[in-house]
N, C-alpha and C positions, 0 to 999 in steps of 0.2 A: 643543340637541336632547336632550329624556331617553330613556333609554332604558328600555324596558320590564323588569320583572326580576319572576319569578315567587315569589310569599310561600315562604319554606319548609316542607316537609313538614313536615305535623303527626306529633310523636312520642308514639305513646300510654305513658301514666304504665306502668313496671314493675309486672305485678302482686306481691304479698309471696309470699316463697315460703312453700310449704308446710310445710317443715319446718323445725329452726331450725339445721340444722347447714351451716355457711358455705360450705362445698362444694355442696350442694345447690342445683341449677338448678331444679329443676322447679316451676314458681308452677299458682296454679290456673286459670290462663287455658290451660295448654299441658294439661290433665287436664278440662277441659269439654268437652264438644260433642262434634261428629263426630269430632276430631282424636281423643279420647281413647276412643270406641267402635273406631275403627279400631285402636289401640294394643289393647285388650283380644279384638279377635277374632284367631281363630285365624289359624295361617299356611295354612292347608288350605281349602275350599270340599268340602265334601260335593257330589258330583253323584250323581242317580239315573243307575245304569249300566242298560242295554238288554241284556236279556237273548238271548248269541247264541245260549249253548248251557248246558245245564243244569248246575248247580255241585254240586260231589264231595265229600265228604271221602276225604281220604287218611291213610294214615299208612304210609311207603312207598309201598309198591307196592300193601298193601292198599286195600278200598276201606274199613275202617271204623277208625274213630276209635280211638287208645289214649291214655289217659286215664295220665298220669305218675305214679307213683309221690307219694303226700301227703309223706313224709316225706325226699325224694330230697336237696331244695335244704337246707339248714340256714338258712341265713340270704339264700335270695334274694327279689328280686320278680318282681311279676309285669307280664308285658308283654306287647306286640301290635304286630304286624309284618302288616304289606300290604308287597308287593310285585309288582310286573308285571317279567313275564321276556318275553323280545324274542319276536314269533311264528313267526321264522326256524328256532324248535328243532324236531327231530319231538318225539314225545308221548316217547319215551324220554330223549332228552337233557334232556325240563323235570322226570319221575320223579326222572332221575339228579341236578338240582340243586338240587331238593326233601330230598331224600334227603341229600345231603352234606351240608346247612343242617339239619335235623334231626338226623344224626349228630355233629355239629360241636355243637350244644347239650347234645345227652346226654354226650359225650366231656368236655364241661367241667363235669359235673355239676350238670345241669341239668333239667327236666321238659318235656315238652309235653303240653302240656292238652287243645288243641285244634289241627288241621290241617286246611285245606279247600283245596282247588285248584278255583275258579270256573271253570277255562276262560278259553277266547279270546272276548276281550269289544272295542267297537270305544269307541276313546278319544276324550276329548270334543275336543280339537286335537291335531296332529301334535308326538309326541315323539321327536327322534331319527329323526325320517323315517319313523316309526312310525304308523302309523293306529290298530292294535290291538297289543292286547297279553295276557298271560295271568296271571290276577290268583291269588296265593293269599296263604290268612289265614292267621297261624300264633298262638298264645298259650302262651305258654312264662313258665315259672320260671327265673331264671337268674343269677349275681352280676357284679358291674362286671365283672369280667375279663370274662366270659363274651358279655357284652353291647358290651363295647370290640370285642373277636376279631371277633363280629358281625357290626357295621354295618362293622370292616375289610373282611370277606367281601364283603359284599353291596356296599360299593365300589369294590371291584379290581376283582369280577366283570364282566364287559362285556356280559354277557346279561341284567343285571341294569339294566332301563328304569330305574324310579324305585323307591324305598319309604318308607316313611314308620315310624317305632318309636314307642309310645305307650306310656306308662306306667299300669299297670290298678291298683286298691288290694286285688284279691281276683281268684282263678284263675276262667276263664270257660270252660268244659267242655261247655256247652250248644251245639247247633247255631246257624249264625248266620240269620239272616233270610234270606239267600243260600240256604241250603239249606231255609227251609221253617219253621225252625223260631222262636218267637218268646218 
């Protein structure tokens, strides 16, 4: 009686790798195609947010923009900070940690260019049990220290839903499309 026995999987040939250094895994079959657009987009998805309520700029407690100091940072860059603060605060306690997070930049000798507080806006899925949340931009000059302190802040903090820090190559001072401006 024979038995039946399945041919073995076909093993497709190693493609050559790309570079010629013996460590180096990566061949050009793992850098083609979807696989490798996926590797190059961001970690992020822009979504259009719905406008609930109309967006500010702050700086403090004012309502208009202060524009830092050109010559403040010596040797920092420049950067961009979103953040969503949980909608549980009143309008005071979100001031108040806006305010600390702007005093916390200038205290390490630092600049902010730009500061806008969007309001309570409603999130595209539930974060943290969260439906909405209150979205502000900030662009600041600032050096590693200054920017390590930072994102410590903004993740101990527990009011502090999500944010995200981008790296800018020139200070953006201009209102943002949120407020109108383009």
């Amino acid at each position: 009686r024979a038995l039946c026995q399945a041919p073995p999987p076909r093993r497709r040939p190693a493609a050559p790798p790309l570079c010629a250094m013996s460590a180096c895994t990566m061949s050009a079959r793992a850098t083609s195609g979807a696989r490798a657009a996926a590797l190059r987009r961001p970690a992020h998805t822009s979504r259009r947010l719905r406008a609930a309520q109309p967006a500010r700029a702050v700086a403090g407690a004012d309502a208009a923009v202060e524009v830092g100091d050109e010559g403040a940072v010596a040797t920092g860059r420049h950067y961009e900070v979103c953040y969503l603060l949980s909608p549980d605060q009143s309008q005071e306690q979100l001031q108040q940690h806006i305010v600390d997070l702007k005093e916390m930049i200038e205290g390490k000798g630092g600049a902010i260019h730009r500061l806008e507080d969007w309001g309570r806006r409603p999130l595209a899925y539930a974060i943290k049990g969260k439906m909405d949340a209150n979205y502000v931009l900030m662009n600041f000059e600032a050096d590693a220290d200054a920017l390590a302190e930072f994102n410590t802040m903004l993740n101990k903090n527990e009011d502090v839903i999500r944010f995200m820090v981008f790296s800018r190559k020139e200070a953006i001072s201009e209102p943002s499309p949120m407020l109108g401006g383009l």
